[in-house]
C-alpha positions as CSV (number, residue, x, y, z in Angstrom):
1,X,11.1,-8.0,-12.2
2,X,9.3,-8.8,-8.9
3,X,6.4,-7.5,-7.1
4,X,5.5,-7.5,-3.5
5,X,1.8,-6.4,-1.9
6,X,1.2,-5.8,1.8
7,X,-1.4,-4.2,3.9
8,X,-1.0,-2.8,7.5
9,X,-2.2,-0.5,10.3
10,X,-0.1,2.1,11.6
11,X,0.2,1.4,15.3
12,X,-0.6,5.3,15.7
13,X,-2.0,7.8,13.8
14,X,0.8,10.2,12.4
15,X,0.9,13.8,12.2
16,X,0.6,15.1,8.2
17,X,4.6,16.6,9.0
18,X,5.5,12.4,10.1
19,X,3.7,11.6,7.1
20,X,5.9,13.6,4.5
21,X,9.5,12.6,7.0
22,X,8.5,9.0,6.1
23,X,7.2,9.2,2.9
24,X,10.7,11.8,1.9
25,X,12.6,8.4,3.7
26,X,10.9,5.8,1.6
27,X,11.2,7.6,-1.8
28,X,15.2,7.8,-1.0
29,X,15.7,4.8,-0.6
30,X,13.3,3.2,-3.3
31,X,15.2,5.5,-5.7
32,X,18.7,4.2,-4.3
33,X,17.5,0.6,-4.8
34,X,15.5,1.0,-7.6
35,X,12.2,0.5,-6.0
36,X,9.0,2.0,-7.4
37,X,5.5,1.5,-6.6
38,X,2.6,2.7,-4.6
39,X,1.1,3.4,-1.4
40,X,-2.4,4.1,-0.5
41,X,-3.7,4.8,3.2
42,X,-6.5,6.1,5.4
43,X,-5.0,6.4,8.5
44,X,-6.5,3.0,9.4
45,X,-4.6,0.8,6.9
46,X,-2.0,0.5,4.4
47,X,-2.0,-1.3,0.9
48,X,1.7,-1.0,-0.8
49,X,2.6,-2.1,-3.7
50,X,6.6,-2.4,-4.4
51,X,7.8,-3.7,-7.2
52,X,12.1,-4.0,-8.4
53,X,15.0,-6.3,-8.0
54,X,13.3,-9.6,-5.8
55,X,16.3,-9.2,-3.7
56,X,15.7,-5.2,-3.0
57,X,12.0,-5.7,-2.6
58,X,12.3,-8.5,-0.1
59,X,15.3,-6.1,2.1
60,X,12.4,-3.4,2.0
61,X,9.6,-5.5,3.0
62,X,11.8,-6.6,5.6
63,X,12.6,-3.6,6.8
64,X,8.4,-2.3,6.8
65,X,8.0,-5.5,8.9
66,X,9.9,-4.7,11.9
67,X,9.1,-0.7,11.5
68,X,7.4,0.3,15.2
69,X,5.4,2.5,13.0
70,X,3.3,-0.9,11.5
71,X,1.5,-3.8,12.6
72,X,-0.7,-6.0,11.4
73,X,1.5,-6.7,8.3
74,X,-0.3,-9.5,6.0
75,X,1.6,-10.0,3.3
76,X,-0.6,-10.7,0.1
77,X,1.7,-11.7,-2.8
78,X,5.3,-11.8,-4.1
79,X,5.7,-12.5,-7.7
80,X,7.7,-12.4,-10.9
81,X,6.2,-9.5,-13.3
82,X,6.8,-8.6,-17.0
83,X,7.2,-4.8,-16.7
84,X,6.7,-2.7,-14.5
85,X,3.6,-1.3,-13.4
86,X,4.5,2.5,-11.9
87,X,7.9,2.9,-13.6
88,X,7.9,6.7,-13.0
89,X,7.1,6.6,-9.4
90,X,9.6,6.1,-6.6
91,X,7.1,5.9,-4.6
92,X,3.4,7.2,-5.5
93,X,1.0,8.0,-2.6
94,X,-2.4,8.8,-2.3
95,X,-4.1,9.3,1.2
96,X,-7.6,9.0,1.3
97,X,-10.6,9.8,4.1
98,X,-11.1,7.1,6.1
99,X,-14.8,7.4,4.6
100,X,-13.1,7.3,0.8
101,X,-13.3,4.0,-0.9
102,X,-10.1,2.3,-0.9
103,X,-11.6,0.7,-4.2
104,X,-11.8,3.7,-6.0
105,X,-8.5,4.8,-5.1
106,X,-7.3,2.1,-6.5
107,X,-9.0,2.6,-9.7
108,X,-7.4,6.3,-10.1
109,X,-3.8,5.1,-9.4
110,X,-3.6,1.5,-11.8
111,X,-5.3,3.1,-14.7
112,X,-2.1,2.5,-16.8
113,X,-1.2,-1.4,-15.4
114,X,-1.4,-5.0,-16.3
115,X,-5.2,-6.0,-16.0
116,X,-3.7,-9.0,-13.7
117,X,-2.4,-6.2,-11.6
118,X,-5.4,-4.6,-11.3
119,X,-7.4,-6.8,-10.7
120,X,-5.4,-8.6,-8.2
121,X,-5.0,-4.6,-6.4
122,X,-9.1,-4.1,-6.8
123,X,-9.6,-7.8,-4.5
124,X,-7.4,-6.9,-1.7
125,X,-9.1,-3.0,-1.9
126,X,-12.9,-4.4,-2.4
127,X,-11.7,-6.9,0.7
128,X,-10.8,-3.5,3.0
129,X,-13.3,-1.8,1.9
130,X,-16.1,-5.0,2.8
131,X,-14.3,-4.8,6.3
132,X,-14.7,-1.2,6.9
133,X,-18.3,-1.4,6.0
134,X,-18.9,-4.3,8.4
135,X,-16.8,-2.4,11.4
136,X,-19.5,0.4,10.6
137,X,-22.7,-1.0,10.4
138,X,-21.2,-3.2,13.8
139,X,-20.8,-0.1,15.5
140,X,-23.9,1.8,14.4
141,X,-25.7,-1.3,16.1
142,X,-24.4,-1.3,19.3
143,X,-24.7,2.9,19.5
């Protein structure tokens, strides 16, 4: 089993209709290629989780990475897993406000994984969630 975690921005904000087109899309073909995992956005960034065959994993990452609909794309870790961590969910997603702590989120969705998983999940939230806070205090100082 095999693991995979990304972040990115959407190069444009998407309409909640373009939200459920992709998200219908993504959950076909995760379940045709066995594929499960999560993804959690605020309309400002992505974090996904996808976790299956290494081959299948690396084909979808590949395909996310040339999709017109991301950039950004940092790649955060691929590794070999034990078990896996949302076996039930072709592809879970949860949308927070842009105000919402990704951190928490985060916290909801993993209560059932690996403590490794979590806690490598909670860094790369906490590091978004740092960001976002310096982006606003930035911002509040120059208004």
């Amino acid at each position: 089993m095999y693991c995979l975690v990304y972040m990115s921005s959407p190069s444009r904000e998407m309409n909640p209709v373009e939200v459920q087109a992709l998200l219908r899309r993504a959950k076909h073909n995760n379940d045709r290629d066995a594929i499960t995992g999560i993804l959690i956005h605020d309309r400002r960034r992505y974090l996904q989780y996808l976790e299956g065959g290494q081959a299948e994993v690396e084909a979808t990452f590949a395909r996310i990475s040339v999709d017109p609909r991301h950039h950004a794309i940092i790649r955060l870790h691929g590794l070999t897993i034990d078990r896996r961590q949302f076996p039930d969910w072709a592809m879970a997603c949860k949308m927070s406000r842009p105000d919402d702590s990704l951190k928490s989120c985060v916290e909801r969705l993993t209560q059932d994984c690996d403590a490794q998983v979590v806690d490598q999940l909670l860094k790369f939230a906490e590091a978004r969630d740092r960001a976002v806070l310096g982006q606003t205090a930035r911002i509040g100082r120059s208004a």
